[in-house]
N, CA, C and O atoms as a GROMACS GRO file, in nm:
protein
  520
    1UNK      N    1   0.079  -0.121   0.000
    1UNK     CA    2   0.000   0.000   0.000
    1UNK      C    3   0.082   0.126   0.000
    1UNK      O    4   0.030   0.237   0.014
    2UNK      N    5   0.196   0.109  -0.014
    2UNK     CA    6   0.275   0.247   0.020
    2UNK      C    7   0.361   0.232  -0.114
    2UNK      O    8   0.393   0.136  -0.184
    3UNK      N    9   0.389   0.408  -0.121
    3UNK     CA   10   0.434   0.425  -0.283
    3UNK      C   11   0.606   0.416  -0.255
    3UNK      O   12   0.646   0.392  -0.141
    4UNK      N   13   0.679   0.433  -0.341
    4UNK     CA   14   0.861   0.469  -0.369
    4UNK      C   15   0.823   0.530  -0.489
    4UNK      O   16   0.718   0.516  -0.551
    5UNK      N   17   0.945   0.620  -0.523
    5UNK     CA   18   0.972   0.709  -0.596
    5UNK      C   19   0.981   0.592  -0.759
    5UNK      O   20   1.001   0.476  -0.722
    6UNK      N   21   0.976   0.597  -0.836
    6UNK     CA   22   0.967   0.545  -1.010
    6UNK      C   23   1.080   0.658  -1.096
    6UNK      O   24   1.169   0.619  -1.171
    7UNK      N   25   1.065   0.731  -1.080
    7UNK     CA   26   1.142   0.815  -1.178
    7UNK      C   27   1.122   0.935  -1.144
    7UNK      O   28   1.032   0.961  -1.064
    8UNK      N   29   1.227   1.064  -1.214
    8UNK     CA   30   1.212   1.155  -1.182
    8UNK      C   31   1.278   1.244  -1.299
    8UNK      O   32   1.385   1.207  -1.347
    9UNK      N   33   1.218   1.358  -1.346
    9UNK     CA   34   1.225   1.448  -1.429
    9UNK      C   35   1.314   1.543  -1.388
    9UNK      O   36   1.297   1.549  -1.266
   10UNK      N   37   1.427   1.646  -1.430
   10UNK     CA   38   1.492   1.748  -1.430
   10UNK      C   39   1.483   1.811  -1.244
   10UNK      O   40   1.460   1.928  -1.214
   11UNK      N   41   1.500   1.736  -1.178
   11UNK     CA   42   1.473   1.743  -0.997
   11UNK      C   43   1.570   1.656  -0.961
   11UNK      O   44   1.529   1.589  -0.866
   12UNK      N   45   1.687   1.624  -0.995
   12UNK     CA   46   1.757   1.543  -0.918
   12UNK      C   47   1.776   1.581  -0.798
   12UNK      O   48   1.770   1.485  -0.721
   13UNK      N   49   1.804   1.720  -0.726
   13UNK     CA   50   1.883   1.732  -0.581
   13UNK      C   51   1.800   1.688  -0.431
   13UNK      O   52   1.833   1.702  -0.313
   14UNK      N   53   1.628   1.604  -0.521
   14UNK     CA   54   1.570   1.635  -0.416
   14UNK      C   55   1.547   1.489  -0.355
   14UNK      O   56   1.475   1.415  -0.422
   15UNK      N   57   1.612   1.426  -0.208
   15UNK     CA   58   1.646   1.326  -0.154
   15UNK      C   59   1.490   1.263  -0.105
   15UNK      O   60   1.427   1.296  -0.004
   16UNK      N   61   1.454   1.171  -0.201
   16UNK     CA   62   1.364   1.072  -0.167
   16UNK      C   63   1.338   0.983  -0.095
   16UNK      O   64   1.387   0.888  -0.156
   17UNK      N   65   1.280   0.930   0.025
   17UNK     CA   66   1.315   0.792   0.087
   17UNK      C   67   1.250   0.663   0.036
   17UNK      O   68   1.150   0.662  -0.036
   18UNK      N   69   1.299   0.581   0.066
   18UNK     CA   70   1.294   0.461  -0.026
   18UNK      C   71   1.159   0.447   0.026
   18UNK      O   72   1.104   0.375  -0.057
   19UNK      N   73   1.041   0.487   0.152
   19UNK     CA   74   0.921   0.460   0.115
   19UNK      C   75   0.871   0.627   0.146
   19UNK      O   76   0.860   0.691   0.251
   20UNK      N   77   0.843   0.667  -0.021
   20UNK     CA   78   0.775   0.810  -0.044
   20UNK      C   79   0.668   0.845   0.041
   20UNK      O   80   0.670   0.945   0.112
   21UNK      N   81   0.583   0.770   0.036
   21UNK     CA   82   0.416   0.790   0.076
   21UNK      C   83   0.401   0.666   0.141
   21UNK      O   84   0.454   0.561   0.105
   22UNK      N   85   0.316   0.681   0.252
   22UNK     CA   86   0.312   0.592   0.324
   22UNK      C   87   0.158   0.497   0.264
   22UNK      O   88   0.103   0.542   0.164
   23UNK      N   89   0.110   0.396   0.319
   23UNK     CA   90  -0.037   0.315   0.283
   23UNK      C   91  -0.174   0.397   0.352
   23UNK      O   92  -0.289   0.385   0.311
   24UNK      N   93  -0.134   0.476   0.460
   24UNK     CA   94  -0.279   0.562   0.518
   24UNK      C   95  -0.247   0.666   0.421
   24UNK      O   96  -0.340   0.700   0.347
   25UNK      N   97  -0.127   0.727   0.405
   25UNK     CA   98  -0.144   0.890   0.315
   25UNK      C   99  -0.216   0.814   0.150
   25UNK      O  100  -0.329   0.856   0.126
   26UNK      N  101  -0.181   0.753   0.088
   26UNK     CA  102  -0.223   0.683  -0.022
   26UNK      C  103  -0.363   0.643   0.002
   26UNK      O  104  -0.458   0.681  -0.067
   27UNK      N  105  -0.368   0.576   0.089
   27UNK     CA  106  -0.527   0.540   0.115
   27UNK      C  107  -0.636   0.760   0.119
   27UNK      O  108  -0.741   0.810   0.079
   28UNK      N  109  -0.564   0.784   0.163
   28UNK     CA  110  -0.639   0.953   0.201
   28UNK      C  111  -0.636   1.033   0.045
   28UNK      O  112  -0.723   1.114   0.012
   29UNK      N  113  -0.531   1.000  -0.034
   29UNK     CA  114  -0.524   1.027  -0.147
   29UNK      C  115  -0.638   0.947  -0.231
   29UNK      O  116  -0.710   1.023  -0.296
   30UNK      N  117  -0.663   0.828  -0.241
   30UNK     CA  118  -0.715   0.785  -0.285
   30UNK      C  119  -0.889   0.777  -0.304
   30UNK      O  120  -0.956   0.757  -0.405
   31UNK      N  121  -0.932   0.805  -0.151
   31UNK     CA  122  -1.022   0.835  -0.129
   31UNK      C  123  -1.070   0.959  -0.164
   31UNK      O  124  -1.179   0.973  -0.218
   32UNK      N  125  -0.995   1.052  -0.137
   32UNK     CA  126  -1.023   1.204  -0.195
   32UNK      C  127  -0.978   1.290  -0.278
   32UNK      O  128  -1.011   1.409  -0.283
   33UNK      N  129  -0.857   1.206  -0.388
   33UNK     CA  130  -0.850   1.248  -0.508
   33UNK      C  131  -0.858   1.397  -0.522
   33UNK      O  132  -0.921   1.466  -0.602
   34UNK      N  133  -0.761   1.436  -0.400
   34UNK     CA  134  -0.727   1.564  -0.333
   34UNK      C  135  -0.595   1.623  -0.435
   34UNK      O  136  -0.497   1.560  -0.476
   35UNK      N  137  -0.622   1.725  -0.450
   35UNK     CA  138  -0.450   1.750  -0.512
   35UNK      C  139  -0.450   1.872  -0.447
   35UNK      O  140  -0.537   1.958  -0.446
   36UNK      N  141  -0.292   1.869  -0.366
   36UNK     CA  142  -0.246   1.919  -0.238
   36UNK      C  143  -0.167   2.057  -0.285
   36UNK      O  144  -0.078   2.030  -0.365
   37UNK      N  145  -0.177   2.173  -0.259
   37UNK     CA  146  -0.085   2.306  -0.236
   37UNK      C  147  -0.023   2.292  -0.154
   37UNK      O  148  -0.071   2.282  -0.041
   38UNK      N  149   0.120   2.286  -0.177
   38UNK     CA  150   0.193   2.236  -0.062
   38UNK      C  151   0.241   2.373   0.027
   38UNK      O  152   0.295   2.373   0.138
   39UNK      N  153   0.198   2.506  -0.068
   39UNK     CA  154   0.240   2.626  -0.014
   39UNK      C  155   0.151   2.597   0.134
   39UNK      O  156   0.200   2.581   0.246
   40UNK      N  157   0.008   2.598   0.099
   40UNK     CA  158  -0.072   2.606   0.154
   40UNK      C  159  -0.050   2.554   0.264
   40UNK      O  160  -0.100   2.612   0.360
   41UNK      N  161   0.046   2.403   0.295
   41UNK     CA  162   0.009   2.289   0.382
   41UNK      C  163   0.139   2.355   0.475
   41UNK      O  164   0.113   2.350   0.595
   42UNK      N  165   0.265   2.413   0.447
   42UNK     CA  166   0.344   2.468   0.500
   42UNK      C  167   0.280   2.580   0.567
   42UNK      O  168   0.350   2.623   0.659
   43UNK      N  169   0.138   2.657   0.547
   43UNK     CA  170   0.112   2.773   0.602
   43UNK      C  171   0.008   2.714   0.735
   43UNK      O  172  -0.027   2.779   0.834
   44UNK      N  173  -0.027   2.573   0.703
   44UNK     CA  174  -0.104   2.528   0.808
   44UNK      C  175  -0.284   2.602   0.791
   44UNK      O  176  -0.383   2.609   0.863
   45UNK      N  177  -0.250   2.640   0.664
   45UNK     CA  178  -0.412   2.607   0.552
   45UNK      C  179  -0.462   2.473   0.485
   45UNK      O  180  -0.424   2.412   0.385
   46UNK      N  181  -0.548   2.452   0.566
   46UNK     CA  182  -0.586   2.281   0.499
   46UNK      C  183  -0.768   2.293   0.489
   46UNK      O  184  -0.844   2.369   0.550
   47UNK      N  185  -0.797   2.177   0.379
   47UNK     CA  186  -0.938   2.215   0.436
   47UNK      C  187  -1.008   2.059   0.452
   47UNK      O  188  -1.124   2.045   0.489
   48UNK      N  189  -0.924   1.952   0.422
   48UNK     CA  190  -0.961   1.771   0.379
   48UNK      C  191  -0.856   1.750   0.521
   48UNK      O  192  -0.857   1.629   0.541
   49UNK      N  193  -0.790   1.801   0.601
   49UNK     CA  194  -0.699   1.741   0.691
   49UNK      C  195  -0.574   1.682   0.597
   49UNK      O  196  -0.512   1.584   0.636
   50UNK      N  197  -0.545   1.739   0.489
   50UNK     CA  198  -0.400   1.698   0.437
   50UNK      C  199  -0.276   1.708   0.424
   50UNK      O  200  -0.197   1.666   0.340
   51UNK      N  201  -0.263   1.792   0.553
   51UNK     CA  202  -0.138   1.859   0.629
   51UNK      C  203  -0.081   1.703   0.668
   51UNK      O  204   0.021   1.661   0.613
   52UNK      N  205  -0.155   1.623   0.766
   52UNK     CA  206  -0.113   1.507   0.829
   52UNK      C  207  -0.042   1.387   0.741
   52UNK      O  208   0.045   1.308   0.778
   53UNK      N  209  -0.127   1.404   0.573
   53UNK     CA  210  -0.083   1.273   0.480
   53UNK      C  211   0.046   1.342   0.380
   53UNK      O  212   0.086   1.291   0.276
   54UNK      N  213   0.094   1.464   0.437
   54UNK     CA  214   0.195   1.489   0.319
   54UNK      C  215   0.354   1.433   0.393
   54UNK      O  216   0.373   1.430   0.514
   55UNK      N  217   0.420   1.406   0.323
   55UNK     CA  218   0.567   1.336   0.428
   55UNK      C  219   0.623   1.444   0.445
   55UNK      O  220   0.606   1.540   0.371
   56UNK      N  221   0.710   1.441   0.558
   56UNK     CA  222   0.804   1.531   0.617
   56UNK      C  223   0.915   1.588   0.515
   56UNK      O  224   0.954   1.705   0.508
   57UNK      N  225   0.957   1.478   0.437
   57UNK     CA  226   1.080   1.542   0.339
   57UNK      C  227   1.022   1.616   0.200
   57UNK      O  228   1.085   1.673   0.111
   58UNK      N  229   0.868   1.593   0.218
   58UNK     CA  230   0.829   1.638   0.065
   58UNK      C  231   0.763   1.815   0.143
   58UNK      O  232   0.762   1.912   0.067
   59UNK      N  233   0.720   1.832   0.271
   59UNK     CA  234   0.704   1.987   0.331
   59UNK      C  235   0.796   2.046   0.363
   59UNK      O  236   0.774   2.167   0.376
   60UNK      N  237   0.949   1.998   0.392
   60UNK     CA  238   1.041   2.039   0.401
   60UNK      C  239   1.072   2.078   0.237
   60UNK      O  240   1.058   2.200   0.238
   61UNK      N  241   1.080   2.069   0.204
   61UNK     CA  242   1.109   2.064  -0.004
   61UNK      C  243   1.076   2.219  -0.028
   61UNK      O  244   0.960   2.256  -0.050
   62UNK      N  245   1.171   2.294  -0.024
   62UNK     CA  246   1.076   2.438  -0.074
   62UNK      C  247   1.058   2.431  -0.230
   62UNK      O  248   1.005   2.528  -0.284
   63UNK      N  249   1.086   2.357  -0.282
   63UNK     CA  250   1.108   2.356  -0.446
   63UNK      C  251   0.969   2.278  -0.483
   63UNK      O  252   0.921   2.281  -0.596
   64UNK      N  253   0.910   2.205  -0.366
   64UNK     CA  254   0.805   2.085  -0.406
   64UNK      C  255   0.680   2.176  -0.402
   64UNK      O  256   0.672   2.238  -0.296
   65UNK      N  257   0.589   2.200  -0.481
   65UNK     CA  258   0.478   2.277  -0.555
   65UNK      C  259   0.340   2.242  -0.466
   65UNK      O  260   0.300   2.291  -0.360
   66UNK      N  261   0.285   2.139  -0.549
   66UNK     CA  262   0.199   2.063  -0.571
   66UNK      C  263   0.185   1.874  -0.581
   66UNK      O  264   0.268   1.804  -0.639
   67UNK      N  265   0.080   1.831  -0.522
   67UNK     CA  266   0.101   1.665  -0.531
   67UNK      C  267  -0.021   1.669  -0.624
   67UNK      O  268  -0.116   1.744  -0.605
   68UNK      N  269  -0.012   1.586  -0.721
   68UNK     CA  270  -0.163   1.552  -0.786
   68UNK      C  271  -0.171   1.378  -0.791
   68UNK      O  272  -0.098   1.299  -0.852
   69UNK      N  273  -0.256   1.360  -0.727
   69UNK     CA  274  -0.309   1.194  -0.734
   69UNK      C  275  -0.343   1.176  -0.868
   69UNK      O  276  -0.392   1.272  -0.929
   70UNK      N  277  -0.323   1.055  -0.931
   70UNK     CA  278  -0.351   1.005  -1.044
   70UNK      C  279  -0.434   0.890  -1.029
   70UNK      O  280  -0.389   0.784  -0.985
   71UNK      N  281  -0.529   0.902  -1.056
   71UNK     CA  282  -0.647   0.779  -0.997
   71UNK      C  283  -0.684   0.707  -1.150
   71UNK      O  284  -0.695   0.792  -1.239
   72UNK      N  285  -0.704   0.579  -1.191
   72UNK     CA  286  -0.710   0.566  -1.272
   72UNK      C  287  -0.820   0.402  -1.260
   72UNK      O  288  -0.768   0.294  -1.234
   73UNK      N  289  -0.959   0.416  -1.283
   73UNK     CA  290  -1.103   0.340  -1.248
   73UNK      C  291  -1.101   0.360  -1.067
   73UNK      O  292  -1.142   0.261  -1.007
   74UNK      N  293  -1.072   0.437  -1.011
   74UNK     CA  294  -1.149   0.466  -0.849
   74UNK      C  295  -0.993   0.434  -0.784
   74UNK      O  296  -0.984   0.461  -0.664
   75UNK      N  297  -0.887   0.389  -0.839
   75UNK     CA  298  -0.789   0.305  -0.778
   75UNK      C  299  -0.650   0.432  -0.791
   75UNK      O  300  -0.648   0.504  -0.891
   76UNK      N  301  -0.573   0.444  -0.714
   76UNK     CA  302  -0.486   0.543  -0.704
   76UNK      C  303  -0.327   0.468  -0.796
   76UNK      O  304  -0.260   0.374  -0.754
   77UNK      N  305  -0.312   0.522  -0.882
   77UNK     CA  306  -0.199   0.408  -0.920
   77UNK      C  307  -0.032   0.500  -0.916
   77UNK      O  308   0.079   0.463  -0.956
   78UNK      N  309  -0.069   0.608  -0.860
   78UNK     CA  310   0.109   0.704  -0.803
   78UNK      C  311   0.052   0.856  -0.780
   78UNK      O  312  -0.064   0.899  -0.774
   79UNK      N  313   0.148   0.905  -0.773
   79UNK     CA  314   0.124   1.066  -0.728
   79UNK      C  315   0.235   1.135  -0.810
   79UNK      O  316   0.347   1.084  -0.813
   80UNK      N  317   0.205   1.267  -0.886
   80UNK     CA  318   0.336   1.318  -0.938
   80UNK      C  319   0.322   1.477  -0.817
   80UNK      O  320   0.234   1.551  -0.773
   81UNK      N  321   0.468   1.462  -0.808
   81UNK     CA  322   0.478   1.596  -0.768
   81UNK      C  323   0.587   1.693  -0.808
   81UNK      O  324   0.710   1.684  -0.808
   82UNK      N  325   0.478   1.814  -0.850
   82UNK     CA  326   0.506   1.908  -0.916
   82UNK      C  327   0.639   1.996  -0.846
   82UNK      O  328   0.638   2.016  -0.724
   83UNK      N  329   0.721   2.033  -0.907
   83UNK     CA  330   0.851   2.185  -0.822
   83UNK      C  331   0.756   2.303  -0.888
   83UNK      O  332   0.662   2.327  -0.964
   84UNK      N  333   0.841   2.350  -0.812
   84UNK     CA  334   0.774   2.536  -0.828
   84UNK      C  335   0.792   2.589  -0.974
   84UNK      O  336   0.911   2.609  -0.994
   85UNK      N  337   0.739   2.610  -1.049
   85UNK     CA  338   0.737   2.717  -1.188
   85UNK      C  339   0.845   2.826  -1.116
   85UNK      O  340   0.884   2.844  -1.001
   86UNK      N  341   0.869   2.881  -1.233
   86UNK     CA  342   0.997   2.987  -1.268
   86UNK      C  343   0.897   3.108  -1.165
   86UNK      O  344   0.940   3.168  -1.066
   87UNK      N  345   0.787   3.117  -1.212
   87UNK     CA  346   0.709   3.231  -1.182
   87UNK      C  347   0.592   3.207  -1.082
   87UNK      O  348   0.478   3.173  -1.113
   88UNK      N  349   0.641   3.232  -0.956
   88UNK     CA  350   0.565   3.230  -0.822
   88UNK      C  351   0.476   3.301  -0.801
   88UNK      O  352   0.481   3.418  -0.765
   89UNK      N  353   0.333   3.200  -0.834
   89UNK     CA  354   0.199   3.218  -0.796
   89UNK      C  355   0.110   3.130  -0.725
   89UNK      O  356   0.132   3.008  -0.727
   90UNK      N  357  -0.018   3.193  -0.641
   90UNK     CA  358  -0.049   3.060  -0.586
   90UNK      C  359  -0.143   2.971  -0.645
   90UNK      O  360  -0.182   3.033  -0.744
   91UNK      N  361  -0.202   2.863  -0.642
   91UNK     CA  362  -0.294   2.825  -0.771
   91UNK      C  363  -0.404   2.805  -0.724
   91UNK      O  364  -0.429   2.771  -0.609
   92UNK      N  365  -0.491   2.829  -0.825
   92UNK     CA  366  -0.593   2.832  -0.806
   92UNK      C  367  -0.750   2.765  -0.872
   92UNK      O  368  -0.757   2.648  -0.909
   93UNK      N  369  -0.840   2.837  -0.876
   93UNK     CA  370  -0.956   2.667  -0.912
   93UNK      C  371  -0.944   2.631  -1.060
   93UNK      O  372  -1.002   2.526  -1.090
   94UNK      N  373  -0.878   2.699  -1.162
   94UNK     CA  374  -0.837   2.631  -1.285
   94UNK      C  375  -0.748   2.572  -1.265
   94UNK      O  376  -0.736   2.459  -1.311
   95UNK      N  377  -0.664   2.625  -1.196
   95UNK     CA  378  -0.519   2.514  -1.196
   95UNK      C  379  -0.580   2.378  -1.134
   95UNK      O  380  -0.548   2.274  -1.191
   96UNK      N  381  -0.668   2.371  -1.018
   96UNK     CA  382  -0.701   2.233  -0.987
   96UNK      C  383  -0.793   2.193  -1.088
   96UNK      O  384  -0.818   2.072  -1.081
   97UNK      N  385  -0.851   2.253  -1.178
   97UNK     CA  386  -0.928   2.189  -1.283
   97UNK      C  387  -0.830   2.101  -1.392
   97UNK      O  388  -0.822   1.978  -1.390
   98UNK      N  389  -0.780   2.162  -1.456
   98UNK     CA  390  -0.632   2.116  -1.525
   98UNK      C  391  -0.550   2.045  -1.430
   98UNK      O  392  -0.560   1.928  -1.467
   99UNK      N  393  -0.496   2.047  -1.355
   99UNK     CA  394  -0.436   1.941  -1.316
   99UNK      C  395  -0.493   1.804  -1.234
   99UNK      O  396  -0.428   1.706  -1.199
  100UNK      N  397  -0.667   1.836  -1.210
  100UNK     CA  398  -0.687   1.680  -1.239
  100UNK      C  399  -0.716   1.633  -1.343
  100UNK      O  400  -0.678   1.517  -1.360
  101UNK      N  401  -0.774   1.684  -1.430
  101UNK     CA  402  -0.767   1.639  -1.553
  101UNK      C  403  -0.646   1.614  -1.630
  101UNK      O  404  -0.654   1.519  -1.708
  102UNK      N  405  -0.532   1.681  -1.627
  102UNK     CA  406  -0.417   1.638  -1.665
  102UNK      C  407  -0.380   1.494  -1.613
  102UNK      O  408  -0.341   1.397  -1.677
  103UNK      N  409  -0.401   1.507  -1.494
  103UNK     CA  410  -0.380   1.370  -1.344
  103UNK      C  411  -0.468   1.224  -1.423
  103UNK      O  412  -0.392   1.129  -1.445
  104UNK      N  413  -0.595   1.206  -1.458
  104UNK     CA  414  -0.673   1.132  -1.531
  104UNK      C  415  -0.627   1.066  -1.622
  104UNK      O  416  -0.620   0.945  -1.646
  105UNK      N  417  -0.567   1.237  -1.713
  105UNK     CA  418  -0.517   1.139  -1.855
  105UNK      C  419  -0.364   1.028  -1.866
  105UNK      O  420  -0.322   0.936  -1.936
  106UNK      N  421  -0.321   1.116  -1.739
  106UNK     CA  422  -0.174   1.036  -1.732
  106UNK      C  423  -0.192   0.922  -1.686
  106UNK      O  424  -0.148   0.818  -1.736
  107UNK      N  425  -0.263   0.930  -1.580
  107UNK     CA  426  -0.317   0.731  -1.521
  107UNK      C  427  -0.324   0.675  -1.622
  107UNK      O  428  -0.267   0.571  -1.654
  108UNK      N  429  -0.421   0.760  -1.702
  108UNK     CA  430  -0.489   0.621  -1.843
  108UNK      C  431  -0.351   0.618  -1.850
  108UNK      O  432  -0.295   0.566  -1.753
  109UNK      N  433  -0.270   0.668  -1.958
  109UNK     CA  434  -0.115   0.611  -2.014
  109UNK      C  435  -0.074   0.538  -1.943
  109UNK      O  436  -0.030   0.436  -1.998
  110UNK      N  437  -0.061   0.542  -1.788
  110UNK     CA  438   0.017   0.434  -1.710
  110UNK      C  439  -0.042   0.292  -1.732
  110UNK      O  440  -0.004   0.190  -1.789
  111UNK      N  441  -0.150   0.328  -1.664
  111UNK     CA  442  -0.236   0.234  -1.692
  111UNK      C  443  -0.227   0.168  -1.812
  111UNK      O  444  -0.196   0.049  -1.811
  112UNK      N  445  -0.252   0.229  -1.923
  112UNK     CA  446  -0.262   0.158  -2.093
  112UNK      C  447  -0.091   0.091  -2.117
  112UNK      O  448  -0.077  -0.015  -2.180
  113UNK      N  449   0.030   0.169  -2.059
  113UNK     CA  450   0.160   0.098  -2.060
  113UNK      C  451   0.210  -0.052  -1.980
  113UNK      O  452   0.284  -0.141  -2.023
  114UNK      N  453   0.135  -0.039  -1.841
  114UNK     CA  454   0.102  -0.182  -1.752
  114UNK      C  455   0.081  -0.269  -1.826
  114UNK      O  456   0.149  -0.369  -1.848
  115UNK      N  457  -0.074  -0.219  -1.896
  115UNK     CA  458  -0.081  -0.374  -1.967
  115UNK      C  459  -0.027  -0.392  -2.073
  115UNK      O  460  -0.032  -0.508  -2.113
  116UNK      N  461   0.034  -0.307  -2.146
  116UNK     CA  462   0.126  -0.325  -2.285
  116UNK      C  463   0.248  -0.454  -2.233
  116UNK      O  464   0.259  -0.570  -2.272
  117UNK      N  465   0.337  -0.369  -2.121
  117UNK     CA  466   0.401  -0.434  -2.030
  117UNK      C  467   0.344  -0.586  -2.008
  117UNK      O  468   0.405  -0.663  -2.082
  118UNK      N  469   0.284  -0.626  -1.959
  118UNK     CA  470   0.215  -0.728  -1.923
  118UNK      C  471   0.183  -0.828  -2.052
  118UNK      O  472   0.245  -0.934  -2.060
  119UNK      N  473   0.104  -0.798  -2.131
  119UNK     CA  474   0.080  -0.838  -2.238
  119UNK      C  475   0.253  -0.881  -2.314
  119UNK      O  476   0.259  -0.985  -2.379
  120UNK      N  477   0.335  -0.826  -2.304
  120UNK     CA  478   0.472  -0.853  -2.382
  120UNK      C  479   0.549  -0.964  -2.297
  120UNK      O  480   0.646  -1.032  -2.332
  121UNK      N  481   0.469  -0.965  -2.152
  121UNK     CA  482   0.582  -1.093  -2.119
  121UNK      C  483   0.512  -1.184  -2.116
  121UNK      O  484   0.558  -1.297  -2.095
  122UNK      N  485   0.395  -1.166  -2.135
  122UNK     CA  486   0.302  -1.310  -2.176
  122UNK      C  487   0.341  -1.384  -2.258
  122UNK      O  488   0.382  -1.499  -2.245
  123UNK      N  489   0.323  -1.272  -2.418
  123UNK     CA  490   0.430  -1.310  -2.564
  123UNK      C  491   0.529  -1.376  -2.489
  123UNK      O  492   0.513  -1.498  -2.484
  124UNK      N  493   0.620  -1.334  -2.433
  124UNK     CA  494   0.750  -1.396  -2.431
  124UNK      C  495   0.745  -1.550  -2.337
  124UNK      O  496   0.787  -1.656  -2.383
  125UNK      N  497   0.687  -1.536  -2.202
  125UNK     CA  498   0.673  -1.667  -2.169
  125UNK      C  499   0.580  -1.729  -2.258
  125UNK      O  500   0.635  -1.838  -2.274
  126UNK      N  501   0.489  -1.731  -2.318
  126UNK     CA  502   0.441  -1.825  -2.453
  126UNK      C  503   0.558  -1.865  -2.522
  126UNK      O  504   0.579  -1.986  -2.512
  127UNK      N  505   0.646  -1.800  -2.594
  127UNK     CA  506   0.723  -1.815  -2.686
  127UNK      C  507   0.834  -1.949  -2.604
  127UNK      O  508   0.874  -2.047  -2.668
  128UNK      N  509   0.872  -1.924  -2.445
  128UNK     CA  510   0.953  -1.961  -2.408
  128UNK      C  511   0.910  -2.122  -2.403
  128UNK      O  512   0.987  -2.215  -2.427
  129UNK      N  513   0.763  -2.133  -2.365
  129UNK     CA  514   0.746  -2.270  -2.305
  129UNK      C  515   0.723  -2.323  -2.448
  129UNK      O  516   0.668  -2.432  -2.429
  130UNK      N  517   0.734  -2.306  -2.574
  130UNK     CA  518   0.707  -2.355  -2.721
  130UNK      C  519   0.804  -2.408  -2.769
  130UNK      O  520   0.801  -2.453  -2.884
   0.00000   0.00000   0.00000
């Protein structure tokens, strides 16, 4: 139930622990398909109680933005989190419009790559036991 880091985009300096998100913060994500201002959660503005499910090294992070859950059929399948844009603003109800909807479409891809994944080692153990 608990996430680790998968990869990471143009953010190397920022020290991950080998378990990112814990199985209750994931479970709280999951359920409420919340996407978190982390400005906000550092100011001790919350309004879902999601001060408690964000980890210590990701509120310490001044560079770390935003978390957006990626839910993909009711089921939470990772979290990306956003660094700060060049240009410091705080966001607001389009930005959470767009970025769950951004959040949606990327699950599908994960999602649609799993089973690509899956499907190719089938091929291959078929091929193997032939």
């Amino acid at each position: 139930g608990a996430f680790t880091l998968d990869s990471r985009w143009q953010w190397p300096e920022i020290d991950v622990p080998a378990e990112a998100l814990g199985a209750e913060a994931a479970h709280f994500f999951e359920q409420h398909r919340f996407i978190v201002d982390l400005d906000d959660v550092r100011q001790g503005r919350q309004s879902h109680g999601e001060s408690r499910h964000v980890p210590e090294w990701l509120a310490e992070s001044r560079r770390a933005w935003a978390m957006v859950p990626l839910i993909h059929y009711q089921r939470l399948i990772g979290i990306v989190v956003l660094a700060r844009p060049p240009v410091v603003r705080r966001l607001d109800w389009e930005d959470f419009d767009l970025l769950r909807v951004v959040g949606q479409q990327l699950a599908s891809y994960l999602a649609e790559q799993a089973g690509q994944e899956a499907l190719g080692e089938a091929h291959r153990f078929d091929e193997f036991n032939r």
